[in-house]
Structures are given as structure tokens and as C-alpha cells.
C-alpha positions in Angstrom: 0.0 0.0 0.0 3.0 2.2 -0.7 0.9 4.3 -3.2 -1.6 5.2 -0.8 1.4 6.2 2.4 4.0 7.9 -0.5 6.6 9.0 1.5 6.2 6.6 4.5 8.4 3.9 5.5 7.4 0.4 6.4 8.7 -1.7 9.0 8.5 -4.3 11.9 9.5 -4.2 15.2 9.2 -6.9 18.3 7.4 -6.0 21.1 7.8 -8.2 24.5 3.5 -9.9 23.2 3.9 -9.3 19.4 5.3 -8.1 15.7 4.1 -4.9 15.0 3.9 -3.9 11.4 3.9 -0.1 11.1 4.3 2.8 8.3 6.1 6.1 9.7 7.3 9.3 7.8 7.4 13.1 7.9 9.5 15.6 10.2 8.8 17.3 13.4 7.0 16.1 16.6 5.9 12.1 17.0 2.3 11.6 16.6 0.8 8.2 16.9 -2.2 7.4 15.0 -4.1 4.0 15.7 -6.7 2.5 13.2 -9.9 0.9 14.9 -11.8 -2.9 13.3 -11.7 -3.8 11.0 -8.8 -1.7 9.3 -5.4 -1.2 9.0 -3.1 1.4 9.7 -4.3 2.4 6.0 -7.6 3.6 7.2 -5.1 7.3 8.0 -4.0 7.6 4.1 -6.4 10.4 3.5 -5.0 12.5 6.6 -1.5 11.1 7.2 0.4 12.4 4.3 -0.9 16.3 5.2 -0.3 15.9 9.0 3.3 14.5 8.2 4.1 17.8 6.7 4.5 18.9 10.8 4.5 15.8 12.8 6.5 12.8 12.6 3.5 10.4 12.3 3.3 6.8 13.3 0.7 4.0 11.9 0.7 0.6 13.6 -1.2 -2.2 12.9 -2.6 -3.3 16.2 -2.0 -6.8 17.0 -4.2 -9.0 15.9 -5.0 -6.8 12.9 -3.6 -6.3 9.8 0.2 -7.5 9.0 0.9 -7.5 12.7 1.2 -10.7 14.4 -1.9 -12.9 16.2 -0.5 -14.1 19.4 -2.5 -16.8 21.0 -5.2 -15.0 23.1 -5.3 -16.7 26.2 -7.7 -18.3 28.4 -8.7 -15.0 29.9 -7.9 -13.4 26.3 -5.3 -10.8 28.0 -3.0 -11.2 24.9 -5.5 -8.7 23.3 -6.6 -6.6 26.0 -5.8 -2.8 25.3 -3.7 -2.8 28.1 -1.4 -5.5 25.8 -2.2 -3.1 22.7 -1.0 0.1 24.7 1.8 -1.4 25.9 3.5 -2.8 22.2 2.8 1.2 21.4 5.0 2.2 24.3 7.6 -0.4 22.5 7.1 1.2 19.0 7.8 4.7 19.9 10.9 3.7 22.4 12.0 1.7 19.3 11.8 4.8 17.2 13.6 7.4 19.4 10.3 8.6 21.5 9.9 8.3 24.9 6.6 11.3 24.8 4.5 11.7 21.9 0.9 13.0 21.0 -1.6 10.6 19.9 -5.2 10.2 18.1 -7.3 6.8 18.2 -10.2 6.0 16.3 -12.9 3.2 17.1 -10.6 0.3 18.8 -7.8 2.7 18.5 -9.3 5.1 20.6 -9.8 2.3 23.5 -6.1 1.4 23.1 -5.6 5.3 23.7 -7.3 5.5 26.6 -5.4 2.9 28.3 -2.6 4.4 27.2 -3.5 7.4 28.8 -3.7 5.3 32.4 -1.3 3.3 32.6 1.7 5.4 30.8 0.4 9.0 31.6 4.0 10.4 31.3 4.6 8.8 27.8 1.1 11.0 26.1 1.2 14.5 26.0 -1.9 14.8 24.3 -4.8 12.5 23.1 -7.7 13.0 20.6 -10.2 10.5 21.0 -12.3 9.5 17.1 -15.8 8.6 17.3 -15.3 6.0 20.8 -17.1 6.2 23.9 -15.7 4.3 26.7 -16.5 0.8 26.9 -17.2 1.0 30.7 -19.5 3.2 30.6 -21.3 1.6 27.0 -21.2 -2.1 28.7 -23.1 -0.1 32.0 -25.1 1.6 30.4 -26.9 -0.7 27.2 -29.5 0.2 25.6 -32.1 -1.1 22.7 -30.4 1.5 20.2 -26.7 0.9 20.9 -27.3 -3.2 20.8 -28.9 -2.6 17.5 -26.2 -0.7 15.8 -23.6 -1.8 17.5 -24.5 -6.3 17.1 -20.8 -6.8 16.1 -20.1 -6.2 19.8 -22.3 -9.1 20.8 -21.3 -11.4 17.8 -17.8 -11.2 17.9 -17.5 -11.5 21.7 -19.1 -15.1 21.5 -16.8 -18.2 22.3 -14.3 -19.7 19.3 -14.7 -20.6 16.5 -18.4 -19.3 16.4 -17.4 -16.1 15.3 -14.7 -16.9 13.2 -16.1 -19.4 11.4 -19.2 -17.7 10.3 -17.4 -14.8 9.1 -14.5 -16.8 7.2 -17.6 -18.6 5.5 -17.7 -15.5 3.5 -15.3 -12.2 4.9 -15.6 -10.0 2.0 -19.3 -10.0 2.9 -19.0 -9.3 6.5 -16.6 -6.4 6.3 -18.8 -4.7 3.3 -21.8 -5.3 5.8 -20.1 -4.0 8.8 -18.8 -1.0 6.8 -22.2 0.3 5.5 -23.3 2.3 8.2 -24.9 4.6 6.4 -26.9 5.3 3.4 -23.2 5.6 1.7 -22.7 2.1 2.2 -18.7 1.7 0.9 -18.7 4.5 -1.5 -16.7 6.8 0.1 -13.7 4.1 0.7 -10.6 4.5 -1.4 -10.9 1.2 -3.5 -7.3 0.5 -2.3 -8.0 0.8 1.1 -11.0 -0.9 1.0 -9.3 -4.2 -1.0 -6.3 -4.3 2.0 -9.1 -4.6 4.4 -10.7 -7.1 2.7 -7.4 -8.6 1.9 -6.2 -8.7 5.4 -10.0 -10.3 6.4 -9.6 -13.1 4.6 -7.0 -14.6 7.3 -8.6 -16.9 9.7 -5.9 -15.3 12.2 -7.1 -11.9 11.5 -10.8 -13.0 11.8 -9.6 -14.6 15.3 -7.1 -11.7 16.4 -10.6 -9.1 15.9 -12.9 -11.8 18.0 -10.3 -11.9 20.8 -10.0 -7.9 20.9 -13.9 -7.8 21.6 -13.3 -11.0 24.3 -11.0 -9.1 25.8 -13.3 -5.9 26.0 -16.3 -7.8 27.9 -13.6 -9.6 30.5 -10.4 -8.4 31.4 -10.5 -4.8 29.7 -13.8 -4.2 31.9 -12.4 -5.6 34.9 -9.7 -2.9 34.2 -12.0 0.0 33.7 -14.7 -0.7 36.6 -11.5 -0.6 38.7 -10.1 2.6 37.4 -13.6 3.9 37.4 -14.1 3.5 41.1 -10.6 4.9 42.3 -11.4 7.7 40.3 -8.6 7.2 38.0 -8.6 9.8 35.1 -7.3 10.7 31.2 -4.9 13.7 32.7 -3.7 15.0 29.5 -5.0 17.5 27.3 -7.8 15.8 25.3 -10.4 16.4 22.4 -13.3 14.6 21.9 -13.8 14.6 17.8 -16.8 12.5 16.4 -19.5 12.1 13.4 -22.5 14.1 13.5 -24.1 11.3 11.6 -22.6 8.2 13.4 -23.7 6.4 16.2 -22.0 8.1 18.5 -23.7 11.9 17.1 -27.3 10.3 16.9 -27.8 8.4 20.2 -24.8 10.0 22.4 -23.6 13.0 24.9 -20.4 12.7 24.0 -19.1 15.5 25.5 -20.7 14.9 28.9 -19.9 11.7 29.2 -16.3 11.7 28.4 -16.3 14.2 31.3 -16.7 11.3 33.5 -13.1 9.9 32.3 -11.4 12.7 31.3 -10.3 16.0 33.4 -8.9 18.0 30.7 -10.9 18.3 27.7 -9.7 21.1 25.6 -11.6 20.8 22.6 -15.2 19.0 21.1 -15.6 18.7 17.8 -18.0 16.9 15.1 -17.5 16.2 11.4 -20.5 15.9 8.9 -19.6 12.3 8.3 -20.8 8.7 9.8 -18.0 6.4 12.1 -15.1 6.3 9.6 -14.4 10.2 10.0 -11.0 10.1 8.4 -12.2 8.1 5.3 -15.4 10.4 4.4 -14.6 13.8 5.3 -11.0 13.4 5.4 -10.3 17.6 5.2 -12.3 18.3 8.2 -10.7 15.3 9.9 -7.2 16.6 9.2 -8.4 20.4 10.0 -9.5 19.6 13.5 -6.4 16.9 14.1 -4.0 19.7 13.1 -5.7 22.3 14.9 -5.6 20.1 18.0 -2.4 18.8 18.3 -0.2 22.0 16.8 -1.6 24.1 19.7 1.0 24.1 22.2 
């Protein structure tokens, strides 16, 4: 996917759980961009390229997604928990030099920012947080609405090889499915982009790397969260909260409020007039708000 990152290196590098695959390139400070399910670190083409003109910016694959590795989950499926994500992101940006960098998550990303955020608070100097609510407060508070738009959640979280196996039985279908959120359906993907996802969700150990992630999320991530929750443990860092007016998370959701419940310094809340996949459809406004964001010191 070189003709969609021009300008950006690819490479691997071995965390202590995993092999993360990543594209990096541009000058200036590091910013860490992470792509959320089903994608790849592709899903930033549209935006990555303009914010590399200021930032050194850094796309992983998360594990389990991807070119990255698929470690063996686990019993308790802790090999995906986003405390195992966050912490082969801490490796990546050691391995390149940075010991404190800025970073933006979107979907899954977000989640594996927002642990981040508590258990390396030193390492992020400032967040954004794409079109995610926090899963401790969306697993405590369900409703009709959310269990309708969200059924992946509840599908992907049963016990292997349910999951897995009805997806494999046909993956391109699933993922154009899943994508169509909106009246849109796929049309506003880049082709390329959308044929690396589809590509990369034709593994089996892709299909069971994104079925452990959501394990995780109902198990040990939540055990996390409720924890943190009840001590009163916080995001510290300068944050924005950026979603889609037209998403889920617009329609149904007070974002702004209740991020205030796990965040203490939100400096900025911003929509974009697109559905979920913010960076994909309204890729300017994405980049405008991102830049915006992050190059305030």
C-alpha cells in the first residue's frame, strides 16, 4: 500500500507480546495514529500524508490486525486486552527514538488510547479520542439502540470458533456489511484501502485476532475500567473529543458529557458531517480539526 502512504516507510519491530507492522514518515514532533476494526493502519492515508508535513507520524497495525502478528489470546484473552495493545505502542515509539509523543485513536484505537492514557500518563502529552465512547460506561449503560447498531459487539465476543467461522464462510461480505453504516454504504472508501481490508480479512488469524479484541473488552479490559472507574482514575492529558455528527455516536450519544466522567482535561469537542469512519469520508475536516488540535502548544 505504498501508493496510498508515498513518503512513508514500512517496518517491523518486536514487542515483548507481538510483531508490530507499522508505516512512519514526515518531520517534526511524533504523533501516533491508531486505526480501529476492521482496518489497517491504512484507514489514516487520506490525513497522514498532510499531518506528516509537521508531525513525525506513526501508523501501527494493532496486533491482531492487519500484517501485525496474532498471538494466542489466552484463556482469559489478555493477549488482546488494550492494556497488551497500549503497551506494544509504548515499545514502538521507544524503538523509534520517542519516549513522549501526541496521539489520536479511532474506534478500537481510541480504546487502546485510553489505556494508554492510564497506565503510561507520562509517555502521552496529548490524546484525541475519534468517534469512541468508553466501553465501561457503553457495557453499564446498554441500551435497545446501541445493541442494534452496535451487534458486532455481541457477535464477535461469543466463544471460538463461532465467530470466526461464520465470518470466514464469507469475509468480504461481512466487512462490506459491517462498513455500511450509512446510506453511503462503501462508497466513500478509497478502492485501495477498501481491497487491503478485505485482503487482510480473509485470514482466519485476522478473523480470530478481531474476536479476541472484543473477548477481551467484555472480560479483562472491563475488569480494568470498573477498577479505574471506582478509584477515580482519570485521562490527565489535554484531550479532544472529535466525532461524526451522523454516526452512532452523534445520533444516540452526549459525548461531550460523558467523556467528562473519564477525562479532566478536555480542551476541545468537535463533530465532522460524516458517519463512524471520519477520516475516510470527510478526510479535510478530519485533518483540520487533528491539526488544529495537536499544533496548539
Amino acid at each position: 500500500m505504498s501508493e496510498l502512504l508515498e513518503g512513508f516507510s514500512r517496518t517491523r519491530i518486536k514487542t515483548n507480546g507481538a510483531e508490530i507492522v507499522l508505516s512512519y514518515g514526515g518531520k517534526g514532533p511524533p504523533l501516533l495514529l491508531m486505526h480501529g476494526n476492521p482496518f489497517t493502519h491504512v484507514c489514516w492515508h487520506k490525513v497522514a500524508p498532510r499531518l506528516a508535513e509537521e508531525f513525525t507520524v506513526v501508523l501501527p497495525d494493532l496486533r491482531g490486525y492487519g500484517d501485525s502478528s496474532k498471538p494466542d489470546g489466552g484463556s482469559d484473552h489478555s493477549a488482546y486486552s488494550f492494556r497488551a495493545m497500549a503497551q506494544d505502542q509504548i515499545e514502538v515509539m521507544r524503538h523509534l527514538g520517542f519516549e513522549q509523543f501526541q496521539a489520536g485513536g479511532h474506534d478500537r484505537g481510541a480504546r487502546v488510547l485510553h489505556r494508554l492514557c492510564l497506565d503510561h500518563p507520562d509517555a502521552i502529552t496529548k490524546a484525541a479520542f475519534i468517534d469512541m465512547l468508553p466501553q465501561h460506561y457503553l457495557l453499564n449503560n446498554v441500551t435497545k439502540n446501541w445493541g442494534i447498531f452496535s451487534w458486532h459487539w455481541f457477535f464477535m465476543v461469543q466463544p471460538t470458533p463461532t465467530p470466526e467461522t461464520m465470518i470466514s464462510a464469507d469475509p468480504e461480505f461481512f466487512i462490506r456489511r459491517k462498513l455500511s453504516k450509512t446510506d453511503q454504504g462503501t462508497n466513500f472508501f478509497d478502492p485501495r484501502a477498501l481491497a487491503e481490508y478485505i485482503r487482510c480479512i480473509k485470514d482466519p488469524k485476522t478473523v480470530y485476532g478481531m474476536c479476541e479484541d472484543y473477548r477481551a473488552t467484555f472480560g479483562v479490559d472491563l475488569d480494568m475500567d470498573t477498577a479505574d472507574f471506582k478509584a477515580g482514575r482519570k485521562v490527565a492529558c489535554p484531550s479532544m473529543i472529535l466525532w461524526g455528527e451522523k454516526g452512532g455516536v452523534g445520533r444516540n450519544h452526549d459525548a461531550a458529557a460523558i467523556w467528562s466522567q473519564y477525562a479532566t482535561r478536555i480542551e476541545r469537542t468537535a463533530t465532522v458531517p460524516s458517519g463512524h469512519y471520519l477520516q475516510e469520508e470527510c478526510p479535510d475536516e478530519t485533518c483540520r480539526e487533528l491539526r488544529l488540535f495537536f499544533a496548539t502548544a
